[in-house]
RODO-2510 file (C-alpha; in nm, 4 decimals, decimal comma):
residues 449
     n   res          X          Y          Z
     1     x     7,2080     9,2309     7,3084
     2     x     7,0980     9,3951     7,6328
     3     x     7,0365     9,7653     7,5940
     4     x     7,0883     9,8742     7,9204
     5     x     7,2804     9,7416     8,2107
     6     x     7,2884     9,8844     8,5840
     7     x     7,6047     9,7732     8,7756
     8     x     7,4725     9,7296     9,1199
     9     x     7,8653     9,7772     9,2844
    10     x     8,0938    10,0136     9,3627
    11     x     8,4994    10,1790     9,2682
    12     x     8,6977    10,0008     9,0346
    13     x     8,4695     9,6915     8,9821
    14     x     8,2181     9,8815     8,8664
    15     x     8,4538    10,1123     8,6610
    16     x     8,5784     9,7844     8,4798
    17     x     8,2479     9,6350     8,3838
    18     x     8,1556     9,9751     8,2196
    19     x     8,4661    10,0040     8,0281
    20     x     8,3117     9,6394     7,8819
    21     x     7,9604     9,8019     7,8580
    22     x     8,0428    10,0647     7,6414
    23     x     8,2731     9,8470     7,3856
    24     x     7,9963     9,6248     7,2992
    25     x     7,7604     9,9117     7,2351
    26     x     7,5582     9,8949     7,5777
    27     x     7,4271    10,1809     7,8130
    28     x     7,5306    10,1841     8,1790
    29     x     7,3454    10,2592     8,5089
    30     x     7,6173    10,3522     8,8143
    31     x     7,4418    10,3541     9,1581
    32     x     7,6506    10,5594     9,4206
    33     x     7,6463    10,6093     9,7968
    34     x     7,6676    10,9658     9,8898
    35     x     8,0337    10,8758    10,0132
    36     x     8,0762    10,7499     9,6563
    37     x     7,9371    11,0501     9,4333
    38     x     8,3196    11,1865     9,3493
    39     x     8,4131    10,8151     9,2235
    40     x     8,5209    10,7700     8,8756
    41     x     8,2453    10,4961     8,8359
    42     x     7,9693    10,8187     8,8598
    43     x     8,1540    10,9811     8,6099
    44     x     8,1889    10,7489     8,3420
    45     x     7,8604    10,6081     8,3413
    46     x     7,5712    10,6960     8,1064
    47     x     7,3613    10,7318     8,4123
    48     x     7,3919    10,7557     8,8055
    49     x     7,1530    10,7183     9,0220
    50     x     7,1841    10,7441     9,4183
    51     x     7,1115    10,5127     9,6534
    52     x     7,1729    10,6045    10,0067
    53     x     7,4017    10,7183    10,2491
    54     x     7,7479    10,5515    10,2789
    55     x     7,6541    10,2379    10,5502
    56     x     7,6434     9,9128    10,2873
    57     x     7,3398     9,8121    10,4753
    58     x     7,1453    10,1375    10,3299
    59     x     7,2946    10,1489     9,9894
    60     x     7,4495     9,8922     9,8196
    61     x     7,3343     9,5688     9,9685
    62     x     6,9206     9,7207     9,9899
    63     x     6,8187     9,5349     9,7173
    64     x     6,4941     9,7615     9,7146
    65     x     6,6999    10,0518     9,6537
    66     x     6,8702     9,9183     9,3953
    67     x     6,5652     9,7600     9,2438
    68     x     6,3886    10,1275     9,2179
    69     x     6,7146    10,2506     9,0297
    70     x     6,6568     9,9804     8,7478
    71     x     6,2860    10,0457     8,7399
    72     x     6,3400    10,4520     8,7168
    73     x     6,6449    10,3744     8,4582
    74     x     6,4387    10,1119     8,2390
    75     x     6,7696     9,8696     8,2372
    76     x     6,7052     9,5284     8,1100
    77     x     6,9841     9,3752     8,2954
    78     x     7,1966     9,4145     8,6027
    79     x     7,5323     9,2933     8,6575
    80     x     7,6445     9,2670     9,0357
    81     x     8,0081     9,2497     9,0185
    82     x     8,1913     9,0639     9,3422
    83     x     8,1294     9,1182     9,6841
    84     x     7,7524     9,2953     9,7696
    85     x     7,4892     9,1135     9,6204
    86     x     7,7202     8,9573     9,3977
    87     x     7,6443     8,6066     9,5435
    88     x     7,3046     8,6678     9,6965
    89     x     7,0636     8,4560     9,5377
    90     x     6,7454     8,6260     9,6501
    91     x     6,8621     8,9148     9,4596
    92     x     6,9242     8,7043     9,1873
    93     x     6,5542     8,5599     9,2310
    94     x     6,4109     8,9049     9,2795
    95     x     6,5324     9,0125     8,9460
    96     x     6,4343     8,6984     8,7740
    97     x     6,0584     8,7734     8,8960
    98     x     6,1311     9,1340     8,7823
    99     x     6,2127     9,0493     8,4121
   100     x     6,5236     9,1806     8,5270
   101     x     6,8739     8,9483     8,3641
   102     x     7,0677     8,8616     8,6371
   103     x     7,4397     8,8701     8,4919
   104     x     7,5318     8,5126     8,6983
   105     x     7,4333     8,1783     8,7534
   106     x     7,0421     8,1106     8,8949
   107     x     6,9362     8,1421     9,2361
   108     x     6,9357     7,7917     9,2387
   109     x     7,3371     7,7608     9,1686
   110     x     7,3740     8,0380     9,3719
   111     x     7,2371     7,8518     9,6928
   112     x     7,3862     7,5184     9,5953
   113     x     7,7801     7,6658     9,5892
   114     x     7,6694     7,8838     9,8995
   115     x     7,5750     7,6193    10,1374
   116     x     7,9081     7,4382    10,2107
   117     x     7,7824     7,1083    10,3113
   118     x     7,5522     7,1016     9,9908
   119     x     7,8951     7,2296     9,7379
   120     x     8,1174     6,9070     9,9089
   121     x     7,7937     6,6887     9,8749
   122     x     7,7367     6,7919     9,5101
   123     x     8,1071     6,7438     9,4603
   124     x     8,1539     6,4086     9,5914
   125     x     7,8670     6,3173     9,3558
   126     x     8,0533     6,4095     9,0582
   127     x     8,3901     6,2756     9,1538
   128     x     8,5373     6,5918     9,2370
   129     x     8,8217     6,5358     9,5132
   130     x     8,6973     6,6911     9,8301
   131     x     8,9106     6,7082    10,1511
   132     x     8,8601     6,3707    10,3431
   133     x     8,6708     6,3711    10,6416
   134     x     8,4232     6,2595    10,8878
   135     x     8,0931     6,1827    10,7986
   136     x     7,9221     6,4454    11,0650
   137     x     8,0331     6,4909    11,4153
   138     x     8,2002     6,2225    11,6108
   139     x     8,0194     6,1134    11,9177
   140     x     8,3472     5,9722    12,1147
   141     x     8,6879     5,9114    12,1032
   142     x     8,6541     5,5841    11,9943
   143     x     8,5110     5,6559    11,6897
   144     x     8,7758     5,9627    11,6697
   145     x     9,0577     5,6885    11,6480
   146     x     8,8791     5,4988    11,3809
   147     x     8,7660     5,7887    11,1802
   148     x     9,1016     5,9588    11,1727
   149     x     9,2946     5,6484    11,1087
   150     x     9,0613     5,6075    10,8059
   151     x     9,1417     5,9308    10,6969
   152     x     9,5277     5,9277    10,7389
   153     x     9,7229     6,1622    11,0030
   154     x     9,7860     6,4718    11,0449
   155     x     9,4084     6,5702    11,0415
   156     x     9,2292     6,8553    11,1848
   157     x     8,9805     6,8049    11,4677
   158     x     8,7116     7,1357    11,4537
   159     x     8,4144     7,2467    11,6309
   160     x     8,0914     7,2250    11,4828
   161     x     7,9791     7,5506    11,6615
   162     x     8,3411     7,6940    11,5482
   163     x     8,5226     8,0103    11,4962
   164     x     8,8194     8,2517    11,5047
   165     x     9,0248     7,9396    11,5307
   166     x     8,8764     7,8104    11,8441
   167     x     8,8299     7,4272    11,8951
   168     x     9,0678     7,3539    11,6525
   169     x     9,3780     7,1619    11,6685
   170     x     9,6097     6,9868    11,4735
   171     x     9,6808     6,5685    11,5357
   172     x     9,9974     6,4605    11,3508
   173     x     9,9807     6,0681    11,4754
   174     x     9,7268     5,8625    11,6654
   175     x     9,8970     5,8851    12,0526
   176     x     9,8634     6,2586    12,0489
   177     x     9,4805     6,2306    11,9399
   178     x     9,3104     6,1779    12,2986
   179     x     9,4955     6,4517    12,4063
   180     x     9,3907     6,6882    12,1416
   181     x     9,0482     6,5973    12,1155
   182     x     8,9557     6,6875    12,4757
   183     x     9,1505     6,9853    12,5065
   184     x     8,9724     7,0761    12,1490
   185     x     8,6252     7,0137    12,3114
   186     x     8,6975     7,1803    12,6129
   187     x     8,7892     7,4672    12,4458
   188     x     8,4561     7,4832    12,2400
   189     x     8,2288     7,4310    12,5282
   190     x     8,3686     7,7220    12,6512
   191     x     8,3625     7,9472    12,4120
   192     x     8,0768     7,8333    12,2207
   193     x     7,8624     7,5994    12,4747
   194     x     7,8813     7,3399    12,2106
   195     x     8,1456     7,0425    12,2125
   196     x     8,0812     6,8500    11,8706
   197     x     8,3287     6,8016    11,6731
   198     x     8,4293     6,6844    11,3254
   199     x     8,7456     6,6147    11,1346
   200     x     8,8906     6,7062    10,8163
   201     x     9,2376     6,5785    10,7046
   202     x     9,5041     6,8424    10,7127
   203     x     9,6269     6,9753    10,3279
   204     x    10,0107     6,9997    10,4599
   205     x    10,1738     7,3002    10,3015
   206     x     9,8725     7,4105    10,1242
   207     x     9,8736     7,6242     9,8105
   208     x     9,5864     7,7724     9,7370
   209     x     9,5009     7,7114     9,3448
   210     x     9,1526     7,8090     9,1588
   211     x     9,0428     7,7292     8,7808
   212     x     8,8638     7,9797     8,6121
   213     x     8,5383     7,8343     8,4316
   214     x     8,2950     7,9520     8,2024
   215     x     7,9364     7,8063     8,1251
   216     x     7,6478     7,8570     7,9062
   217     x     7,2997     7,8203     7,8673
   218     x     7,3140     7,5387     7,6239
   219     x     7,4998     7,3277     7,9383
   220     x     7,8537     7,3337     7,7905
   221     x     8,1359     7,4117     8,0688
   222     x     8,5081     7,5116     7,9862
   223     x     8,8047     7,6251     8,1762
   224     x     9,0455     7,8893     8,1627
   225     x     9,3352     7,7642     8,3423
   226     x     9,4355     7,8605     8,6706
   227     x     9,5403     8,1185     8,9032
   228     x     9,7837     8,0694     9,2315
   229     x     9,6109     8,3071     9,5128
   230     x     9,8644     8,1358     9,8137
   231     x     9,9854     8,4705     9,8947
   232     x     9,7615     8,5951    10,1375
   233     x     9,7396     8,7637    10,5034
   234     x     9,4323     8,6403    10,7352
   235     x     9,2994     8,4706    10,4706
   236     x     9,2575     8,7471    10,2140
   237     x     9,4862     8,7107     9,8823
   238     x     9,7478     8,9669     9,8462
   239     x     9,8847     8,8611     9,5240
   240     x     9,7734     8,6687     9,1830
   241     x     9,9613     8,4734     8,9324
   242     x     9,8936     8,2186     8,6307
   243     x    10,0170     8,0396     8,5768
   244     x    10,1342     7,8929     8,9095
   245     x    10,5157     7,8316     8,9150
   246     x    10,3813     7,5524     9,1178
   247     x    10,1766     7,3845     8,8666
   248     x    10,2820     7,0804     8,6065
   249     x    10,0851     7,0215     8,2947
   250     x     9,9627     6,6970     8,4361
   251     x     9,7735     6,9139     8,7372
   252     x     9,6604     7,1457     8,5336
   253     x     9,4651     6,9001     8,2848
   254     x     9,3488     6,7178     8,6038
   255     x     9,2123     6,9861     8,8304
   256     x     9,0935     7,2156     8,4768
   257     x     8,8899     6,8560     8,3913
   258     x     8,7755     6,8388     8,8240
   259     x     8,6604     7,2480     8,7718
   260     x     8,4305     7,1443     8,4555
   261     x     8,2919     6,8782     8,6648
   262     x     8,1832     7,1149     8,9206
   263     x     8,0383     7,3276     8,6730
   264     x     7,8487     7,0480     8,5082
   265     x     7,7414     6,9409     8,7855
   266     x     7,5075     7,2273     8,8594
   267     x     7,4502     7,2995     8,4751
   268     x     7,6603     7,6324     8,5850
   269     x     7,5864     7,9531     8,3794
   270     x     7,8136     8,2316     8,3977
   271     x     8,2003     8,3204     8,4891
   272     x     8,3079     8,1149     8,8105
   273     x     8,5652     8,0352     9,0135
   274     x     8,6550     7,6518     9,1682
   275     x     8,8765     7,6777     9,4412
   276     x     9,1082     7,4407     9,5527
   277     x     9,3861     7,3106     9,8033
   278     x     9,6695     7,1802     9,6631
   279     x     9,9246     7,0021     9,9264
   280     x    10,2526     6,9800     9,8617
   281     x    10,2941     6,6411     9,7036
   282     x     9,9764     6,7659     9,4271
   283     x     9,6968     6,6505     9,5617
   284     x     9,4122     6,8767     9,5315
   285     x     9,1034     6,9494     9,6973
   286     x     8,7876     7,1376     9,6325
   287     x     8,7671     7,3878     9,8807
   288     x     8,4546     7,6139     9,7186
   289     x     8,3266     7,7605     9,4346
   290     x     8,2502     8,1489     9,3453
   291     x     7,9753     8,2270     9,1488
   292     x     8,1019     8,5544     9,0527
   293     x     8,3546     8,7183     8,8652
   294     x     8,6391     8,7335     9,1317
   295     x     8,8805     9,0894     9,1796
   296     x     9,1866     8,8479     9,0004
   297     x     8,9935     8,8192     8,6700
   298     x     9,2328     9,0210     8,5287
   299     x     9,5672     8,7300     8,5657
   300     x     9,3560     8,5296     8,3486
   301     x     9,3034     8,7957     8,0994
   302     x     9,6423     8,9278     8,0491
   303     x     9,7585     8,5676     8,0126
   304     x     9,5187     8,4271     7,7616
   305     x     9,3973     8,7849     7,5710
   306     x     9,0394     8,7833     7,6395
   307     x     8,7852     8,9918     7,7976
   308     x     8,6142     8,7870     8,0761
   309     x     8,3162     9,0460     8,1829
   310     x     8,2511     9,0449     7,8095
   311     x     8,2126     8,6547     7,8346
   312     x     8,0096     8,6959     8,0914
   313     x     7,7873     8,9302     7,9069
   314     x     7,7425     8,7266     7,6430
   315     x     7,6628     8,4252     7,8159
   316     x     7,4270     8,5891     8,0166
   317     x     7,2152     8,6660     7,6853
   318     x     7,2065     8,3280     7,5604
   319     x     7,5404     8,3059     7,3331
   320     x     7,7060     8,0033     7,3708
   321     x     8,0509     8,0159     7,4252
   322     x     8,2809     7,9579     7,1489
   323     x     8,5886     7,7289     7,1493
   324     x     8,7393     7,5238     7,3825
   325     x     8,9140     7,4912     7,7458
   326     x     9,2621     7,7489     7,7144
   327     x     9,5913     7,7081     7,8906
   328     x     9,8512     8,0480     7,9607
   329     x    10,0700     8,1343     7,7118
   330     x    10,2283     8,4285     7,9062
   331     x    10,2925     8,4957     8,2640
   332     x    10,0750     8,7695     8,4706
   333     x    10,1373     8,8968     8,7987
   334     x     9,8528     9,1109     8,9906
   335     x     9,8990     9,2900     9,3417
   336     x     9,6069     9,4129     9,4931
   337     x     9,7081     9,7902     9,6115
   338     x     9,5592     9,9067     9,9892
   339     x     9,4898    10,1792    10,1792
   340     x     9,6668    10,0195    10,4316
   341     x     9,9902    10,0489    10,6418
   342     x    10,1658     9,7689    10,6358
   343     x    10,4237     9,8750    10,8894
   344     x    10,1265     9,8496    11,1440
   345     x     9,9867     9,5497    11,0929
   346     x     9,8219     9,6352    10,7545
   347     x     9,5708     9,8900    10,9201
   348     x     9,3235    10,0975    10,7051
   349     x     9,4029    10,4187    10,6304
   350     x     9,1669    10,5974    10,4238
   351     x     9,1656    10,9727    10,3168
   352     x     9,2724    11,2487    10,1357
   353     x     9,4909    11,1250     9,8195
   354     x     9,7392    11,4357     9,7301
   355     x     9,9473    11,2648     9,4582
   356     x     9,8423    10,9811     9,2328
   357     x    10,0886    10,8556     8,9081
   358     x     9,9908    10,4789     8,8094
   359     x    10,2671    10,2600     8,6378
   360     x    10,2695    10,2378     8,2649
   361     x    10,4308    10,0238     7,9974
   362     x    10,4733     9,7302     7,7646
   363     x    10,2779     9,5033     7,9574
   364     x    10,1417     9,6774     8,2734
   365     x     9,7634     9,7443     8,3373
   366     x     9,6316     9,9345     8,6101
   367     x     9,3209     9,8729     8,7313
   368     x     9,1572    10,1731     8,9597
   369     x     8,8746    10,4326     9,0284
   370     x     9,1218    10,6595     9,2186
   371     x     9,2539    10,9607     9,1505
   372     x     9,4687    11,2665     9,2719
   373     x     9,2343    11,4478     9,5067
   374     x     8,9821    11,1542     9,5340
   375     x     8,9589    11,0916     9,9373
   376     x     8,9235    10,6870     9,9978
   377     x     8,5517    10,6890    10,2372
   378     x     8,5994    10,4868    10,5280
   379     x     8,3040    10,2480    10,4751
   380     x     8,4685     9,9470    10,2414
   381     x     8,7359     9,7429    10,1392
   382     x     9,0433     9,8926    10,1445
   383     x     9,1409     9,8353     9,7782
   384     x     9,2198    10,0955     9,5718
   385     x     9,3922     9,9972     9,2719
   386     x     9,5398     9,6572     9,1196
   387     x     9,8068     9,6551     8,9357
   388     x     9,8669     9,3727     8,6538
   389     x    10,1948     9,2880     8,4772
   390     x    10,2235     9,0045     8,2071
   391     x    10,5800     8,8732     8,0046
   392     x    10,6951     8,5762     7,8859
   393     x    10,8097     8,4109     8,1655
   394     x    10,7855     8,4253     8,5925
   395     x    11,1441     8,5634     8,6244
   396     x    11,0681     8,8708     8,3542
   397     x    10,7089     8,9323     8,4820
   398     x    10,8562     9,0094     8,8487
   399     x    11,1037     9,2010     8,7117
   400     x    10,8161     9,4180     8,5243
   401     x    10,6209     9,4354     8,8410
   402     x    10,9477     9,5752     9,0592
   403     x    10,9671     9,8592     8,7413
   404     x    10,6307     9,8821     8,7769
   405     x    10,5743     9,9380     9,2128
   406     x    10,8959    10,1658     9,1644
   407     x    10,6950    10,3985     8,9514
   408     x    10,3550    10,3763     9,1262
   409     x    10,3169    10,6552     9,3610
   410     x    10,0492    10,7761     9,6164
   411     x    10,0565    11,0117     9,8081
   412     x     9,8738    11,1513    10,1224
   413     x     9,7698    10,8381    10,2699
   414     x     9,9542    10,4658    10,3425
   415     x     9,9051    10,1413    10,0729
   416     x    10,0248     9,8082    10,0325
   417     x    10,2758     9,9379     9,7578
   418     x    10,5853     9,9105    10,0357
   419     x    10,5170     9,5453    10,0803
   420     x    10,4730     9,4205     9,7582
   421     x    10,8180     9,6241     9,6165
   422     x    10,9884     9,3686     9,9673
   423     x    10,7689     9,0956     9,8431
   424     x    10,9055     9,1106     9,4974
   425     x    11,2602     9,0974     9,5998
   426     x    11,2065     8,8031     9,8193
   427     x    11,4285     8,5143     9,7423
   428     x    11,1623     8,1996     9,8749
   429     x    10,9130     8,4214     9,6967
   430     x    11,1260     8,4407     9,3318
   431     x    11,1936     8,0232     9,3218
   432     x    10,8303     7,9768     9,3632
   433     x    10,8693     7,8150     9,7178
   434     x    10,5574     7,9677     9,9470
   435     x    10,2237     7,8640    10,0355
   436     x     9,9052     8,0375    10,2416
   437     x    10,1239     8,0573    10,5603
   438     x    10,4528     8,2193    10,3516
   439     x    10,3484     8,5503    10,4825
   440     x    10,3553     8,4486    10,8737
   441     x    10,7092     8,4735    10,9076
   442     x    10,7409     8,7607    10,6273
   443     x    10,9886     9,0623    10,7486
   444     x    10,8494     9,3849    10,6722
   445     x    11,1598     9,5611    10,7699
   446     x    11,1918     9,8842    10,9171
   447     x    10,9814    10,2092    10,7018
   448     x    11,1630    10,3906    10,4728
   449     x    11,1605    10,8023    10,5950
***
């Protein structure tokens, strides 16, 4: 087994892989911004070594800087966590020409799942259902009739040059399509100088649904089941549950069997993620894949009692992975705690934290490298803590997570706790019956004083 692993990543990722680390016998390597040096992922590590001052761009994504702190350390592996250089495949390459073990898939996969076009090529190639669309841009509206019709209304006409939502609109029938596409068009020239455009059909009522995989080195893929990540605000996930009250067993075997496709498909090696859209009458789509661990691991642990980063140790070294694909036998619930307001439009507040008491219980896991008197630096994401609940079914799990928010308190600066304790009480939210757009029409309420 390795001897020595530096985690090149920060707070509570890097607090969780170490926990792993030093249950299987293995020393640890933190590597700290100076904004960083009071977090409990310093403190718990066999070593620390700093790597800069707080700005990302100087510490934790300077793959130089973090390449001196494994030479100086004499680690024989480095695990990159998510976000960073967790997806970066030069890094990856860089410590493959090092001698260094890369705790992920090759550069190769890396770049393969990266490149969007290339993931939805490599995808249609091994029958995984991808979203249907054109084939390139469209060079008039001629071909826009034929191509969409082929497709099936409502699709989405987009901008090749796009962003921010710009140049996009929605065409529910075939009369409304001229109209769209020029104002679409129009709207891209203008704020992009570019008017190509492509279609995509539109996933009505989309949930958004991934399948946790695992490969090894001797080529064999399995899954884990899957996780529902529909509750989410611009795009980011709020909230984490497996398995999804949305889900049949039917689904399940077909998009677990579509997610070890994907992974054979690139030989994969490591913990990933296949992501998918599911519309509302089951019909999935690949969406992307993560070659990482993701930050809602943890669902899939609680529901099917295993350590994932221990997996992906393991795997890394050249263990194969033992047994087959596994399906929930509980139900887990994870909320991903903020320092934000959510009374003002979720903004960031980071500081000083006065007070700090974490849930506890039969079936509760808190997740965090926080503490009372810790101040939250200003330079990264927002999360703080996550907190995990798992019971036997949906109904009892939310019930354990409202215990669980009552009793989770933090002081001295704003967090997400406020809306998940509303969310949790929500009726649509309690039948099941939301998908990634539940949250644009979510009440907040006035703030409690």
């Amino acid at each position: 087994m390795f001897n020595k692993i530096l985690i090149a990543n920060r707070g509570e990722i890097a607090l969780r892989v170490i926990r792993t680390c030093k249950e299987m016998g293995i020393k640890t390597v933190a590597v700290y911004s100076t904004a960083d040096k009071d977090s409990l992922h310093v403190r718990f590590a066999d070593e620390a070594v700093c790597i800069g001052p707080p700005s990302s761009s100087e510490s934790y994504l300077s793959v130089s800087k973090i390449m001196a702190a494994v030479e100086i350390t004499n680690a024989d592996a480095v695990h990159p966590g998510y976000g960073f250089l967790a997806e970066n495949a030069d890094f990856a390459e860089i410590c493959q020409e090092y001698g260094v073990k890369f705790i992920g898939p090759s550069p190769d996969m890396i770049r393969k799942m990266g490149d969007k076009v290339t993931a939805k090529d490599t995808m249609i190639k091994a029958n995984v259902p991808v979203v249907p669309g054109s084939d390139g841009l469209i060079k008039d509206i001629k071909e826009g009739h034929i191509v969409c019709k082929k497709i099936g209304y409502p699709v989405m006409i987009k901008a090749t040059a796009g962003g921010g939502g710009k140049g996009m609109r929605i065409v529910k029938s075939e009369e409304e399509f001229e109209t769209q596409w020029n104002s679409a068009r129009q709207e891209a020239k203008a704020a992009f100088g570019n008017d190509g455009m492509y279609a995509e059909k539109f996933v009505e009522e989309p949930r958004h649904i991934e399948i946790q995989i695992i490969g090894d080195q001797d080529g064999k893929v399995i899954h884990l089941s899957e996780r529902d990540c529909s509750i989410q605000r611009r795009h980011q996930k709020l909230v984490e549950e497996c398995p999804s009250p949305f889900m049949t067993d039917d689904l399940r075997e077909r998009m677990g069997a579509a997610a070890i496709k994907a992974g054979e498909a690139i030989n994969y090696e490591g913990v990933g993620t296949v992501e998918f859209l599911v519309d509302k009458h089951r019909n999935f789509y690949f969406m992307e894949m993560n070659t990482r661990i993701q930050v809602e691991h943890c669902v899939t642990e609680e529901v099917i009692d295993h350590d994932l980063i221990k997996e992906q140790i393991k795997v890394a070294y050249g263990i194969p992975i033992e047994g087959g694909s596994r399906i929930p036998t509980m139900h887990a619930i994870e909320v991903r705690i903020n320092a934000e307001d959510p009374f003002n439009d979720f903004r960031p507040c980071p500081g000083h934290i006065k007070s700090f008491h974490s849930a506890k219980g039969h079936g509760v896991r808190v997740d965090t490298h926080v503490y009372a008197g810790y101040s939250v630096p200003p330079y990264y994401d927002s999360m703080i803590a996550k907190l995990i609940v798992k019971a036997q079914t949906r109904d009892e799990a939310i019930l354990k997570m409202r215990r669980a928010l009552d009793e989770f308190i933090i002081e001295g600066i704003k967090t997400t706790i406020p809306f998940h304790k509303r969310l949790m009480v929500d009726k649509r939210f309690n039948e099941g019956m939301f998908d990634t757009g539940f949250l644009n029409d979510f009440d907040m309420g006035e703030e409690e004083k």
